[in-house]
C-alpha positions as a Markdown table, in Angstrom:
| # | Residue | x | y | z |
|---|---|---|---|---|
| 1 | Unk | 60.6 | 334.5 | 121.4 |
| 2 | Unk | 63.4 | 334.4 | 123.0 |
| 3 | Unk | 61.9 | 332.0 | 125.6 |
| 4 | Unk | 60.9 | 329.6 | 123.0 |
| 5 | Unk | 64.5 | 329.5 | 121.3 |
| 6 | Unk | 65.6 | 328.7 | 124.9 |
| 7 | Unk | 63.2 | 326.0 | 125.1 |
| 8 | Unk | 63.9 | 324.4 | 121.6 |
| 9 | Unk | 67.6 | 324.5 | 122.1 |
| 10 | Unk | 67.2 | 322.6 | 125.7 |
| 11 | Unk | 65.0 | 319.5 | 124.0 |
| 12 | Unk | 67.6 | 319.8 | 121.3 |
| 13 | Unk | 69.8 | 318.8 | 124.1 |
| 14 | Unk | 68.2 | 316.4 | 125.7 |
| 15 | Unk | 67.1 | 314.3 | 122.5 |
| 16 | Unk | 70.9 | 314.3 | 121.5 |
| 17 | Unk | 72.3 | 313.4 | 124.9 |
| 18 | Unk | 72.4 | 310.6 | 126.4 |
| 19 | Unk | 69.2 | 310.4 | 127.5 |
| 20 | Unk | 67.4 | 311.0 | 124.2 |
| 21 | Unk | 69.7 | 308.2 | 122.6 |
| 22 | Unk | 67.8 | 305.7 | 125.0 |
| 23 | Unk | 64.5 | 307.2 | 124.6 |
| 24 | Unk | 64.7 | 307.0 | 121.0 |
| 25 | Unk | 66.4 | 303.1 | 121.6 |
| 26 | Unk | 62.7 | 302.6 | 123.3 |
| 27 | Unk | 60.7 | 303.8 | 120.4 |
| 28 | Unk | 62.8 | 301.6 | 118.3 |
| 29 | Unk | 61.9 | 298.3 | 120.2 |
| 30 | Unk | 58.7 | 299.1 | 120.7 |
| 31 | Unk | 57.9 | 299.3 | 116.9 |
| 32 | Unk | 60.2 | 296.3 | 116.5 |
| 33 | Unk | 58.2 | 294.6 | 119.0 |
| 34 | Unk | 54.5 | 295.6 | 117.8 |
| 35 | Unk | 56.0 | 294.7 | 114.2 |
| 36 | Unk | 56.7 | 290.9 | 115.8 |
| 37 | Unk | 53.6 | 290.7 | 117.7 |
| 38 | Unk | 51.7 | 291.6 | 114.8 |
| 39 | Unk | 53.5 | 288.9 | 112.8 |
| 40 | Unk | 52.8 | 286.6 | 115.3 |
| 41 | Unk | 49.3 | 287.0 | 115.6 |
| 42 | Unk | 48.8 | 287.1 | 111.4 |
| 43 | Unk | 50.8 | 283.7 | 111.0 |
| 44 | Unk | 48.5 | 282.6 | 114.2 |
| 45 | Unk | 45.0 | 283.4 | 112.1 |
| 46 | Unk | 46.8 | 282.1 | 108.9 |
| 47 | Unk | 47.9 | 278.8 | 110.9 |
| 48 | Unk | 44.0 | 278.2 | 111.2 |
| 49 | Unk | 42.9 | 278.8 | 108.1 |
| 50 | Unk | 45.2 | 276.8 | 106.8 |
| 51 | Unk | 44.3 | 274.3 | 109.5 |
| 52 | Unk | 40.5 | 274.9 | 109.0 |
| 53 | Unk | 41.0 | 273.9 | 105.3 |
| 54 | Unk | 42.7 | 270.5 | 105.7 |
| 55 | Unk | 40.3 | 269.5 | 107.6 |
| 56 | Unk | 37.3 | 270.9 | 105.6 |
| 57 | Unk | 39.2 | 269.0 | 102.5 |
| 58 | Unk | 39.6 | 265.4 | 104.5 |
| 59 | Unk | 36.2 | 265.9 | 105.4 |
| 60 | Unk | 34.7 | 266.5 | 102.2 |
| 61 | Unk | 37.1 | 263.6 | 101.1 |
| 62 | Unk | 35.5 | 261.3 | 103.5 |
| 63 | Unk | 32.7 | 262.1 | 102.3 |
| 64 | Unk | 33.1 | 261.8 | 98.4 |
| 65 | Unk | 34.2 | 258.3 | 99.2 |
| 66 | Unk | 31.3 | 257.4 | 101.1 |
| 67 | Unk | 28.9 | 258.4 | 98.4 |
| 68 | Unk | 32.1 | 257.0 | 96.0 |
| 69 | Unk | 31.4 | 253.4 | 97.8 |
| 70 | Unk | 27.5 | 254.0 | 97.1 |
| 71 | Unk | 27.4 | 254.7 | 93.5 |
| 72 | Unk | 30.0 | 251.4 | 92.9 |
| 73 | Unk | 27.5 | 249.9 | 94.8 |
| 74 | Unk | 24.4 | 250.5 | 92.9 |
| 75 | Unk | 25.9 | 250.7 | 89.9 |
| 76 | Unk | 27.3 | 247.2 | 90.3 |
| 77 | Unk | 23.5 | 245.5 | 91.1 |
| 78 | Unk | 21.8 | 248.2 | 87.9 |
| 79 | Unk | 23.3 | 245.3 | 85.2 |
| 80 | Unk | 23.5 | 246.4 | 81.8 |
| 81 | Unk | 22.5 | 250.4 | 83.1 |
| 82 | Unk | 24.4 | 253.1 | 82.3 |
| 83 | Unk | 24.7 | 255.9 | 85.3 |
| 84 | Unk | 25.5 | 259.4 | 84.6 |
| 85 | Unk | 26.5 | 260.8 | 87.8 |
| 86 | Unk | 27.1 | 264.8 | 88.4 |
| 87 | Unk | 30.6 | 265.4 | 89.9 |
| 88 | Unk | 31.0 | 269.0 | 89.5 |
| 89 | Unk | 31.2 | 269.9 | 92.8 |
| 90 | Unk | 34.6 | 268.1 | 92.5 |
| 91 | Unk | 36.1 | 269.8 | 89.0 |
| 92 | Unk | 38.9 | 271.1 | 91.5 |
| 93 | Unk | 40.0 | 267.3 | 92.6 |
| 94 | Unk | 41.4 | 264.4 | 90.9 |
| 95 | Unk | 39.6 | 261.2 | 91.4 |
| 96 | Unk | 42.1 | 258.4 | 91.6 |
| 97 | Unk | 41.7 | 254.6 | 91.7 |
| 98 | Unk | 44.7 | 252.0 | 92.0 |
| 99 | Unk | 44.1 | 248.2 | 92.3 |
| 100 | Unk | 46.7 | 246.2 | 93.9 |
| 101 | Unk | 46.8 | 242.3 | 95.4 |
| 102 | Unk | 43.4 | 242.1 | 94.3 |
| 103 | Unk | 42.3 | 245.1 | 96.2 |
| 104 | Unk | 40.8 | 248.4 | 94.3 |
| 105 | Unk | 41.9 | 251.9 | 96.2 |
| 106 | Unk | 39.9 | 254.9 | 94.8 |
| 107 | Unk | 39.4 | 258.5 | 96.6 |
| 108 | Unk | 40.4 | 261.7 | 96.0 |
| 109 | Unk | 44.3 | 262.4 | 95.1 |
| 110 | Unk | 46.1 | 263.6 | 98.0 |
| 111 | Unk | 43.0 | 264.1 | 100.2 |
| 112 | Unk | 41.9 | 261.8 | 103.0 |
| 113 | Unk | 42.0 | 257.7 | 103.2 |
| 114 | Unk | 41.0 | 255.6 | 100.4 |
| 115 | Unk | 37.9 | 253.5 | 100.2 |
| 116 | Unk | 39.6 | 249.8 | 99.7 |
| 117 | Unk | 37.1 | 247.0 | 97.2 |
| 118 | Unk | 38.2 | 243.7 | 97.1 |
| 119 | Unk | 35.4 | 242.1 | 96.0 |
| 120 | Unk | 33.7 | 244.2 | 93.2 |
| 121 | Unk | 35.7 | 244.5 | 89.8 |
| 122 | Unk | 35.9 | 248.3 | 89.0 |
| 123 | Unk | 37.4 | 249.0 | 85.4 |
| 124 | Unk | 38.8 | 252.4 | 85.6 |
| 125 | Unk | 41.6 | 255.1 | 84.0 |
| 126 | Unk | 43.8 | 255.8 | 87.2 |
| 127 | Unk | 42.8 | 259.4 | 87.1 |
| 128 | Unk | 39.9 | 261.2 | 86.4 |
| 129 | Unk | 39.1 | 264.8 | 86.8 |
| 130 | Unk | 36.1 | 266.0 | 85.4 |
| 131 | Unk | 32.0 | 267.2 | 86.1 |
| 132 | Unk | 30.3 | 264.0 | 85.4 |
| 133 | Unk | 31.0 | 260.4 | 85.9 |
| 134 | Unk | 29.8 | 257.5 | 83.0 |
| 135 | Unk | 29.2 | 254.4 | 85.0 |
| 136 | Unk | 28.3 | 250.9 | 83.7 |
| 137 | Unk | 28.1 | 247.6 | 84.5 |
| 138 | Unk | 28.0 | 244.3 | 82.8 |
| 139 | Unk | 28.0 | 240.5 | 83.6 |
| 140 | Unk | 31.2 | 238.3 | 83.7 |
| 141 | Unk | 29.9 | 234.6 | 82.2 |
| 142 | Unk | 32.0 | 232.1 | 82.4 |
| 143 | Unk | 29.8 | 230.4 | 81.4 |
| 144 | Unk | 27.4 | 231.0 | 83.7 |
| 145 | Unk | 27.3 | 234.6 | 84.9 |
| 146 | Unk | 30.1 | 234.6 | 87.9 |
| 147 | Unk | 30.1 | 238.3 | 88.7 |
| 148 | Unk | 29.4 | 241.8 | 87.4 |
| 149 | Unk | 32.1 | 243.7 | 86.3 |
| 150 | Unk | 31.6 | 248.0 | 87.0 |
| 151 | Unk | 33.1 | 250.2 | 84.2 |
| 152 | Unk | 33.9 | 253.9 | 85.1 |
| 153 | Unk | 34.8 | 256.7 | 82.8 |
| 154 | Unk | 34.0 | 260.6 | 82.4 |
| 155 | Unk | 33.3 | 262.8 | 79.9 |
| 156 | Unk | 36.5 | 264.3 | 79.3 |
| 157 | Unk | 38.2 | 261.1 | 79.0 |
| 158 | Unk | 38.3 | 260.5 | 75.6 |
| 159 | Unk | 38.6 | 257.2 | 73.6 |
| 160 | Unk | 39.6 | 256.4 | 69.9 |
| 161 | Unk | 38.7 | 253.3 | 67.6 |
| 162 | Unk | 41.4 | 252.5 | 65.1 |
| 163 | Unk | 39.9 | 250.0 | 62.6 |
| 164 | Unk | 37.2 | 248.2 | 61.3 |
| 165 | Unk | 35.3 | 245.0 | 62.7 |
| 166 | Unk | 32.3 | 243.7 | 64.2 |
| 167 | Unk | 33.7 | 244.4 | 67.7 |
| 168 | Unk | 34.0 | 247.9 | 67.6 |
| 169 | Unk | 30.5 | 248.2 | 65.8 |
| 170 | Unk | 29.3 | 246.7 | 68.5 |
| 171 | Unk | 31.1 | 248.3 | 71.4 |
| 172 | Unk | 30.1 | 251.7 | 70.1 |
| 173 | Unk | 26.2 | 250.8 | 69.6 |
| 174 | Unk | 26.6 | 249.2 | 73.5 |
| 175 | Unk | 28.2 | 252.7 | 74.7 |
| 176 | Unk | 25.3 | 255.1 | 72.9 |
| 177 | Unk | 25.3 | 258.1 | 74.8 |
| 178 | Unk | 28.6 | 258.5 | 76.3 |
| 179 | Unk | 29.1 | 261.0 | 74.0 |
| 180 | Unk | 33.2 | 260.3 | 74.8 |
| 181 | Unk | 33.8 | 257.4 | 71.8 |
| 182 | Unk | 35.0 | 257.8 | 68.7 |
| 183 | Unk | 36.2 | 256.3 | 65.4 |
| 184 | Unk | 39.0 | 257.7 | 63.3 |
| 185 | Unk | 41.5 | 256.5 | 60.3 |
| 186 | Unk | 44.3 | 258.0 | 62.1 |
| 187 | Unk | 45.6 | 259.5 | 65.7 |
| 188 | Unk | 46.6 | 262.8 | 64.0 |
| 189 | Unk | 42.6 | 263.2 | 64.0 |
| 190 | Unk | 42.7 | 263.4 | 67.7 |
| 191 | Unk | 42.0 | 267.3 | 69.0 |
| 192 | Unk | 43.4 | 267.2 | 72.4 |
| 193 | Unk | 41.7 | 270.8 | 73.0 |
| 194 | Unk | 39.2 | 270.5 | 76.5 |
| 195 | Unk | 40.0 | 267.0 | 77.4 |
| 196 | Unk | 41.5 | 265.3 | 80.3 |
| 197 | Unk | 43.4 | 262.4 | 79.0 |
| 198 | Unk | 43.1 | 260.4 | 75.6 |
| 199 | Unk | 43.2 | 256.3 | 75.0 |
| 200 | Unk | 43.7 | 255.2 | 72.0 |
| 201 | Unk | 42.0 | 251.7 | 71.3 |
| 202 | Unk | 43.5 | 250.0 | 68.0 |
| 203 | Unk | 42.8 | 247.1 | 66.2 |
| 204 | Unk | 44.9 | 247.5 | 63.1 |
| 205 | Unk | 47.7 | 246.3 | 63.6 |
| 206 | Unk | 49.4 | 249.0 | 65.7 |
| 207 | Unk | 51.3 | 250.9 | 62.9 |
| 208 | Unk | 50.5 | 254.2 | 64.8 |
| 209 | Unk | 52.9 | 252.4 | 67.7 |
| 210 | Unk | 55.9 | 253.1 | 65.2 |
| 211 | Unk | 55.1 | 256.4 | 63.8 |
| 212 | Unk | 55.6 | 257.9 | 67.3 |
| 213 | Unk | 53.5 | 260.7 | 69.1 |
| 214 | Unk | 51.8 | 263.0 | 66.3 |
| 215 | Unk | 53.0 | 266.5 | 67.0 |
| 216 | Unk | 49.5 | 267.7 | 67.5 |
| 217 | Unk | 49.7 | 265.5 | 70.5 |
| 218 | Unk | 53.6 | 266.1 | 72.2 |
| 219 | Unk | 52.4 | 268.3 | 74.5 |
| 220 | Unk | 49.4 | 266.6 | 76.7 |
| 221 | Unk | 51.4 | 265.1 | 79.7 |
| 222 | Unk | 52.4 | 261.6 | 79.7 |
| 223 | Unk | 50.2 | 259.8 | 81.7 |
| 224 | Unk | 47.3 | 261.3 | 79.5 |
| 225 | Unk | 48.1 | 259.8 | 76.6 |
| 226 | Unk | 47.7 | 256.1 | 76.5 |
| 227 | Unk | 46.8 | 253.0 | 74.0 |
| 228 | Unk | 46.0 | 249.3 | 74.0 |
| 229 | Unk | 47.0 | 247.5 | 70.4 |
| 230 | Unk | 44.9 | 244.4 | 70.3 |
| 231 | Unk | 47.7 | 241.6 | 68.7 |
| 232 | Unk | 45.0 | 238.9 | 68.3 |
| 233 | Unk | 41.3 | 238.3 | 68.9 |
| 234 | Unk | 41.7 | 237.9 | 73.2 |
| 235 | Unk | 44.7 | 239.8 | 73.8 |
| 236 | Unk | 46.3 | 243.2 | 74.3 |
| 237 | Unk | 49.1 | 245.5 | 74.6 |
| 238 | Unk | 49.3 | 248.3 | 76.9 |
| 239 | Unk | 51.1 | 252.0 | 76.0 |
| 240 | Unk | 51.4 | 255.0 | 77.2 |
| 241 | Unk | 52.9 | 258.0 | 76.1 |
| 242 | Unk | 57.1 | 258.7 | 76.5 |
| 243 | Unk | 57.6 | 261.9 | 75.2 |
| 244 | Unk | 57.7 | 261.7 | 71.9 |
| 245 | Unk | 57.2 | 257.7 | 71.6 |
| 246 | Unk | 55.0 | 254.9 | 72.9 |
| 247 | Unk | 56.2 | 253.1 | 75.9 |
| 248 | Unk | 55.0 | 249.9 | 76.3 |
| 249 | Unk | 53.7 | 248.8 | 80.0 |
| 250 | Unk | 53.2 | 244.9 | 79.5 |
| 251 | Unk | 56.4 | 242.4 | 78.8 |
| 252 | Unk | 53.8 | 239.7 | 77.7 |
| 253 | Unk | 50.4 | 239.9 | 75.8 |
| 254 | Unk | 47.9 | 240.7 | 78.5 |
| 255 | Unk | 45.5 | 237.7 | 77.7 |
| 256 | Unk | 41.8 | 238.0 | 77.7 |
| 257 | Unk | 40.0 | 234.8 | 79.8 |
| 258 | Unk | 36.6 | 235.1 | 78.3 |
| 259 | Unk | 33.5 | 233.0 | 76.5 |
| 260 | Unk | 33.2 | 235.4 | 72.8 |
| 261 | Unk | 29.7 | 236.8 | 72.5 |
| 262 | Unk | 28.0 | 239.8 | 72.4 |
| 263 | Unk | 29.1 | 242.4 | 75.2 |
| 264 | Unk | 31.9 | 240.4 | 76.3 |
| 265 | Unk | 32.5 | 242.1 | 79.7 |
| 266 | Unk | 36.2 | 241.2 | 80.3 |
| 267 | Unk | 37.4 | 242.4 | 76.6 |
| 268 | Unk | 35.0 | 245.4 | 77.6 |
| 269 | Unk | 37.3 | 245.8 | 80.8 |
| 270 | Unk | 40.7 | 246.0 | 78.7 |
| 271 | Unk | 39.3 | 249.3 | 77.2 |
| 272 | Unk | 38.3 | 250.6 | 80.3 |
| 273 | Unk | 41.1 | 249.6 | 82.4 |
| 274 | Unk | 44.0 | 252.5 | 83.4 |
| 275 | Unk | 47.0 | 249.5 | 82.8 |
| 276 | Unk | 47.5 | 246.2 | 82.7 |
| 277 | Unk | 48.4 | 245.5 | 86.0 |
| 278 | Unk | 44.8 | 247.2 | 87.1 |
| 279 | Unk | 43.0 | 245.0 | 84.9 |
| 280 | Unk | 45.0 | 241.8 | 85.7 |
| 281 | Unk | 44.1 | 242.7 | 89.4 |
| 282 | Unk | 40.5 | 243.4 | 89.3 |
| 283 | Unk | 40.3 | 239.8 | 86.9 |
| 284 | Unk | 41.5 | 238.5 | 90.6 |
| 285 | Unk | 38.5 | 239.4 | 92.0 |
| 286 | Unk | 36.4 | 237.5 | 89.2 |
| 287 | Unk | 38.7 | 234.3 | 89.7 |
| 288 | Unk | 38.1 | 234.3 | 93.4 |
| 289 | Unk | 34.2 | 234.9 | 93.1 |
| 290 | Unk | 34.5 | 232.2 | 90.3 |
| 291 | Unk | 35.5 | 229.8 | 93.0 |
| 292 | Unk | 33.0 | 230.1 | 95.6 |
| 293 | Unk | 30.2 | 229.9 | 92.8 |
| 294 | Unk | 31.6 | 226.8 | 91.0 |
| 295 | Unk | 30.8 | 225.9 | 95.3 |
| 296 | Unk | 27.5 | 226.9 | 94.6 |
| 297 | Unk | 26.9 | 224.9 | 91.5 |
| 298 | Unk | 28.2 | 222.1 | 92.4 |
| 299 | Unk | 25.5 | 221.4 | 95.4 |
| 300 | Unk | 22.8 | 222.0 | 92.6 |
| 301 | Unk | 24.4 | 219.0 | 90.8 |
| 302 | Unk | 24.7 | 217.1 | 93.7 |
| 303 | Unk | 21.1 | 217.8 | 94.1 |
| 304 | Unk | 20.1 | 217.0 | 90.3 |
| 305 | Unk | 22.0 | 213.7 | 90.6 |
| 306 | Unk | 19.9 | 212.9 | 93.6 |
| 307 | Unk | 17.1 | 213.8 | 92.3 |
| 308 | Unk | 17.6 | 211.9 | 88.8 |
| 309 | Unk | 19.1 | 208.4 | 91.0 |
| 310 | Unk | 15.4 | 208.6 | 92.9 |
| 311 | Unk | 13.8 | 207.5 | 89.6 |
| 312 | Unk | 14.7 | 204.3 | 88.2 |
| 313 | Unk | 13.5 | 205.7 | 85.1 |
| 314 | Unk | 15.2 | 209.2 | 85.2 |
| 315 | Unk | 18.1 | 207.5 | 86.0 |
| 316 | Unk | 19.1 | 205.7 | 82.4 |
| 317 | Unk | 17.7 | 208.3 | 80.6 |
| 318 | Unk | 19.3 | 211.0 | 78.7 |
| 319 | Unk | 18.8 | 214.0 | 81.2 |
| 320 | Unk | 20.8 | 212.5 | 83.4 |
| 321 | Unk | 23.8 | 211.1 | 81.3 |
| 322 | Unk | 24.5 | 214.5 | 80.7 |
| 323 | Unk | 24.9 | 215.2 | 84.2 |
| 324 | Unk | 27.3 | 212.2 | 85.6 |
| 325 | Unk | 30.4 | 212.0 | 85.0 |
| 326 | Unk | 30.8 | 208.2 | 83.5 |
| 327 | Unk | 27.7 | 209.5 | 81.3 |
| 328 | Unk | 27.5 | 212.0 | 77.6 |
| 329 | Unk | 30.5 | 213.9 | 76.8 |
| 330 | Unk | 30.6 | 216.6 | 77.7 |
| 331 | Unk | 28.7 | 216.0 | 81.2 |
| 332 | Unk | 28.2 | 218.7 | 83.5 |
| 333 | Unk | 29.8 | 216.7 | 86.5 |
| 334 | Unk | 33.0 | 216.6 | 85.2 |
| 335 | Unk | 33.7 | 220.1 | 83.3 |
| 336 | Unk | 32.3 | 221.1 | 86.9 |
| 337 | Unk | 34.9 | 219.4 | 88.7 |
| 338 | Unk | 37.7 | 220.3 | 86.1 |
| 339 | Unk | 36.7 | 223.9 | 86.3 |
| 340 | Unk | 37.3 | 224.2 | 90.1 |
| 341 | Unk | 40.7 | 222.2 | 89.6 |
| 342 | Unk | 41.7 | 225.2 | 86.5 |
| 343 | Unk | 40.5 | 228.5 | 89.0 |
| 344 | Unk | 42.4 | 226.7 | 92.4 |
| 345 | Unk | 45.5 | 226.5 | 89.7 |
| 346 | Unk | 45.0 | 229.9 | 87.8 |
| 347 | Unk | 44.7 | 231.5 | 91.8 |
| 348 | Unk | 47.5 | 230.0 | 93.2 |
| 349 | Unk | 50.3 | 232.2 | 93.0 |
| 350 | Unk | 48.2 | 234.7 | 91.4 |
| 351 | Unk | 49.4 | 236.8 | 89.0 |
| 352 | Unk | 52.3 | 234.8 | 87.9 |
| 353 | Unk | 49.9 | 232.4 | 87.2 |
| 354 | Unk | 47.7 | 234.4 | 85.5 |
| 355 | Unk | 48.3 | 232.2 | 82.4 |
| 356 | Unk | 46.8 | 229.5 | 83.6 |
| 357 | Unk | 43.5 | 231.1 | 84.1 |
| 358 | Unk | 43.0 | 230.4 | 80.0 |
| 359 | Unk | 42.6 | 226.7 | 81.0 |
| 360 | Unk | 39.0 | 227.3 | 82.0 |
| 361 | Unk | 37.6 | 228.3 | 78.9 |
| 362 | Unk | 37.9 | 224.9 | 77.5 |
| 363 | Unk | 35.8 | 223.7 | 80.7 |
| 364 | Unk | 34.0 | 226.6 | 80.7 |
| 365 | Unk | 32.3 | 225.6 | 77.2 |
| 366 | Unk | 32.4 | 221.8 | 77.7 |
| 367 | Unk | 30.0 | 222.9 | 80.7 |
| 368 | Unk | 28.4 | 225.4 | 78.4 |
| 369 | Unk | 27.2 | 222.7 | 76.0 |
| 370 | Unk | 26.3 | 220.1 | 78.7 |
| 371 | Unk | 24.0 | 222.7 | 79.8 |
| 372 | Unk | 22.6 | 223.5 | 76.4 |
| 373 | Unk | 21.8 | 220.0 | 75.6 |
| 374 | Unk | 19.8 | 219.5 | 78.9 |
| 375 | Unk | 17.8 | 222.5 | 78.2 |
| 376 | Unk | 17.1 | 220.8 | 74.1 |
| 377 | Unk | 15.6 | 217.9 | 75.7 |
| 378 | Unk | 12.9 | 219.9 | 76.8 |
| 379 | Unk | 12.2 | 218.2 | 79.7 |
| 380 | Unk | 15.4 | 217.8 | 81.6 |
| 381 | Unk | 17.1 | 220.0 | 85.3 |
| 382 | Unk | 19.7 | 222.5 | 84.1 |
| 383 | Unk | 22.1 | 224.0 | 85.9 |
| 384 | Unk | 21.8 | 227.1 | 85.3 |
């Protein structure tokens, strides 16, 4: 016993000596130092995960626009066919498309490089995050068909017909099954519960513009809520919501360069398009394509007038007065010829010039009814 007390009170000693004070210094850094190591290694494993995920998420956006660039693809040669494409793998992203200089960006928002268009129209809202994309396409005539313009929407994007006309009877017949069109008498009838974003479509007279943001409405985010007022029968005014008020997005009229009949693809594209500025930018694209197939056209004439100048017979008769230019009015030779002057005009310093694209339409139908009384003779060439 006595042995032990002995024992007890020497490592008594030696812990509080000098000696023990180092000893327990030791054990201090040495828990300090696993405690560091440790960190180390954890922020190491972390540091690849975190690593491992970027690159899984710029891979699988790669990937999305890949398949992205296929769908716009076939959707764009499937005229007049709706597509219903499944996206729910992607209900976590936010699809995104911009158009700029006459160049569409889309991908996914803050993930990966964009896939750049500038060739194919694609009407879109600039964000869309949803299971299930609503593709369409439909040709651009002016007044032969010049291009086919690609509409995209989704499910959860929701839009509203104010008003009551033949247009909007029309548009909603045209979009049967999209199952994301609506009409009401007023935007207090709008239920923002389990939708993205909201546009509000309106062609009476814009009173809602005045009234402000209903208050069923003041709390979906800004960018969600947006409307375009039509102001006459071929143009537009863009909004979009500013906390409690409508701001509008366009200094001018946004005008709409199109021939009026059924499923008229570029007032079509107004609804569908995010802003103005998108809309005015994809219209680039049709005004380029324009040009090169007025190119087109104008080697078939060449080739009708030949044709028609062969034939002593052909040539004073009225098939081909309604192709030279000295000849019916309208001829096809000259509407053709003003037409390429109007597009080299309209793309000039494109989209200050943007006005000047309206100029076609009156060559557009000159050539238009050229081409319809060629085709009453019964036996004459048409262009198209």
């Amino acid at each position: 016993m006595v042995n032990n007390k002995k024992e007890l009170h020497s490592n008594q000693r030696y812990f509080s000596g000098p000696a023990g004070k180092k000893a327990q210094i030791q054990v201090t850094f040495s828990w300090v130092y696993i405690l560091i190591a440790g960190a180390v290694i954890l922020l190491f494993f972390i540091g690849i995960v975190v690593k491992q995920k970027s690159i899984s998420e710029e891979n699988l956006a790669t990937d999305v626009v890949r398949v992205m660039e296929s769908i716009f693809t076939g959707a764009g040669v499937s005229e007049k066919t709706k597509n219903f494409v499944d996206i729910s793998g992607l209900a976590d992203y936010t699809l995104y498309f911009n158009c700029e200089e006459g160049t569409t960006d889309f991908g996914i928002k803050d993930r990966g490089k964009p896939s750049q268009n500038s060739i194919d129209p694609i009407f879109a809202p600039l964000e869309i995050k949803d299971t299930q994309l609503v593709l369409w396409s439909l040709p651009y005539k002016l007044p032969f068909k010049v291009i086919d313009f690609t509409f995209v929407t989704a499910s959860q994007t929701k839009y509203y017909f104010l008003g009551n006309n033949d247009f909007i009877d029309e548009f909603i017949n045209s979009t049967a099954g999209f199952e994301n069109i609506e009409r009401i008498d007023d935007i207090s009838e709008i239920d923002p519960q389990r939708n993205y974003q909201f546009r509000i479509v309106d062609f009476s007279g814009g009173l809602f513009v005045k009234q402000g943001i209903p208050d069923k409405l003041q709390k979906v985010e800004d960018s969600k809520l947006t409307a375009i007022v039509f102001t006459g029968t071929n143009q537009v005014d863009y909004y979009k919501k500013l906390g409690g008020t409508w701001d509008k997005l366009n200094q001018e009229p946004v005008k709409i360069v199109s021939i009026p009949g059924e499923r008229d693809a570029a007032k079509y594209a107004v609804i569908f398009s995010g802003n103005d500025e998108t809309y005015i930018c994809n219209m680039k694209k049709a005004f380029t394509r324009f040009k090169y197939v007025l190119d087109v056209y104008e080697s078939k004439l060449k080739e009708m007038e030949t044709f028609y100048e062969a034939d002593p017979a052909l040539a004073v008769g009225d098939c081909y007065s309604y192709i030279k230019e000295d000849g019916a009015t309208p001829n096809a030779k000259s509407s053709l010829k003003s037409l390429k002057n109007r597009v080299a005009a309209c793309l000039v310093n494109y989209p200050e010039t943007y006005d000047f694209c309206l100029d076609i339409l009156e060559d557009a139908d000159k050539l238009k009814e050229a081409n319809k009384n060629l085709g009453e003779k019964g036996n004459c060439l048409t262009l198209y």
